[in-house]
VEXDREN-2710 file (C-alpha; in Angstrom, 1 decimal):
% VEXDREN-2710
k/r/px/py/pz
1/UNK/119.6/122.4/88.6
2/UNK/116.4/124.2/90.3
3/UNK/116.5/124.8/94.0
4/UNK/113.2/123.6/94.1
5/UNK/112.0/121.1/96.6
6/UNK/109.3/119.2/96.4
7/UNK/107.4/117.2/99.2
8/UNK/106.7/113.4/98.4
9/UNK/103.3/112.3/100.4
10/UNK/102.5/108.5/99.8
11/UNK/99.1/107.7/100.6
12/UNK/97.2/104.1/100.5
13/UNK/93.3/104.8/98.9
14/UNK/90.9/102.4/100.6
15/UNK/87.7/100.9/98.8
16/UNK/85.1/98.9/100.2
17/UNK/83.8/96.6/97.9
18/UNK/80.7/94.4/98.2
19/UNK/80.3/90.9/96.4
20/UNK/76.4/88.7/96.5
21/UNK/76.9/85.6/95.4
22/UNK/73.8/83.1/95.2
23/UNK/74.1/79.8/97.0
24/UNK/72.7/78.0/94.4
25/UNK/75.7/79.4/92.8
26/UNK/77.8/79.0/95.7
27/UNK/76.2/74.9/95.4
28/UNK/77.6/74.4/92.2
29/UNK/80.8/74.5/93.4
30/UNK/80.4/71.1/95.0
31/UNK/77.5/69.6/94.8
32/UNK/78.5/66.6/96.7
33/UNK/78.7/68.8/100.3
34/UNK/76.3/71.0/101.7
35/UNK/76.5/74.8/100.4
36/UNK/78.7/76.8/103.1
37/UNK/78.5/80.5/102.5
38/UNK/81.9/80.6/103.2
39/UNK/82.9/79.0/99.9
40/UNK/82.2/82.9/98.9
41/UNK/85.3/84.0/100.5
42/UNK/87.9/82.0/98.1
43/UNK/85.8/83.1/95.3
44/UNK/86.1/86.6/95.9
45/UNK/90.0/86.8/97.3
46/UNK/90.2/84.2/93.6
47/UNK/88.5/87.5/91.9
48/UNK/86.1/85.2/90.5
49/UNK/83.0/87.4/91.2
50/UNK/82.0/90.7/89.9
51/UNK/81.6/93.4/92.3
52/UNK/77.8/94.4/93.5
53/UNK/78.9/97.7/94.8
54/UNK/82.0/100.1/96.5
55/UNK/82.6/103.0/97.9
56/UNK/85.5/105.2/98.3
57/UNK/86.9/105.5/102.0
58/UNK/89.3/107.7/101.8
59/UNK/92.8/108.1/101.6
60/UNK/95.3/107.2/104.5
61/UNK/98.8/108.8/104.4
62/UNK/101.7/106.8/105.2
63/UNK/104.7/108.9/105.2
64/UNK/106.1/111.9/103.6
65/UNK/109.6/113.2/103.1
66/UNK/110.9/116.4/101.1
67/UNK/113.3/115.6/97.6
68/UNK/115.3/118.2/94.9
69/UNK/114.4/118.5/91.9
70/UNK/117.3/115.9/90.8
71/UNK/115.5/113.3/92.8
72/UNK/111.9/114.0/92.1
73/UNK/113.0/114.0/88.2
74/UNK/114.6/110.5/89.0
75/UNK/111.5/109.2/90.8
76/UNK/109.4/110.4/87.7
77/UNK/111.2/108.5/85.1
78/UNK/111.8/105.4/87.5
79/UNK/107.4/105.4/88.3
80/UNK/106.2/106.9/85.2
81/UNK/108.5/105.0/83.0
82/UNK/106.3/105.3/79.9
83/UNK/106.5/109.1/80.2
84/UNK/110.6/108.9/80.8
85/UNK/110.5/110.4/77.2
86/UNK/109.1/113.8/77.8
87/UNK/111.6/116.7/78.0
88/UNK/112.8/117.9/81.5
89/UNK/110.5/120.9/81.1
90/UNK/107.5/118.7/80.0
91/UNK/108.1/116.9/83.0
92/UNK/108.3/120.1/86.0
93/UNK/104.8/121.0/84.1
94/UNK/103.3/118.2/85.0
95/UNK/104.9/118.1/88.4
96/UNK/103.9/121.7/88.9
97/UNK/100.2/121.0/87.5
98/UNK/100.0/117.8/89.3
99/UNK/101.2/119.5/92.5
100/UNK/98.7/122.8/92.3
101/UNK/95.7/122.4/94.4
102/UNK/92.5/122.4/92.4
103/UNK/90.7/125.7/93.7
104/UNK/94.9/127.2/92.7
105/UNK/94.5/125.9/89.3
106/UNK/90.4/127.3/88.7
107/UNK/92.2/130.9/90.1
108/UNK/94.7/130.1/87.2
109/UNK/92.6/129.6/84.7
110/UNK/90.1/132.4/85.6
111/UNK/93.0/135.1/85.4
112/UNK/93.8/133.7/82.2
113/UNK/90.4/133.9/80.9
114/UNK/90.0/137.5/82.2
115/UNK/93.4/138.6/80.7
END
């Protein structure tokens, strides 16, 4: 076992989607009542509309906590089940890659491609 520890951050990524929705459209759904636009609502929480646009909002973090290498191995196989296959080693490369900021990894890859 590595001494390593690894920091766990759990974040919540936020979209804001957009859903138009014609009231003819909206009309068919009962023809026998007038059309109220908020028949649109239950459609869209009933996913029954495509989505007209998004846009990314960000990323909100909810907690963090720090784990050892016997843990984080653990918490890969238990939610990346489909990967629980891969070799101990496989698995603290991807960590490692995963866990390497991306201007790290471009400073990687340049000293490799100047070596």
């Amino acid at each position: 076992m590595s001494d390593e520890k690894y920091v766990v951050v759990t974040a919540i990524s936020q979209f804001r989607m957009r859903y138009v929705v014609p009231m003819s459209e909206l009309q068919k759904e009962n023809e026998l009542a007038p059309v109220d636009p908020k028949w649109a609502l239950d459609g869209v929480t009933c996913q029954d509309y495509d989505e007209f646009s998004q846009e990314h909002l960000g990323e909100v973090i909810t907690d963090w906590h720090v784990e050892d290498e016997d843990h984080i191995l653990h918490r890969f196989n238990t939610e990346n089940d489909y990967l629980a296959g891969w070799s101990k080693e496989q698995k603290l490369n991807w960590i490692r890659k995963s866990g390497t900021s991306f201007a790290r990894r471009q400073e990687q890859k340049n000293d490799e491609d100047n070596s």
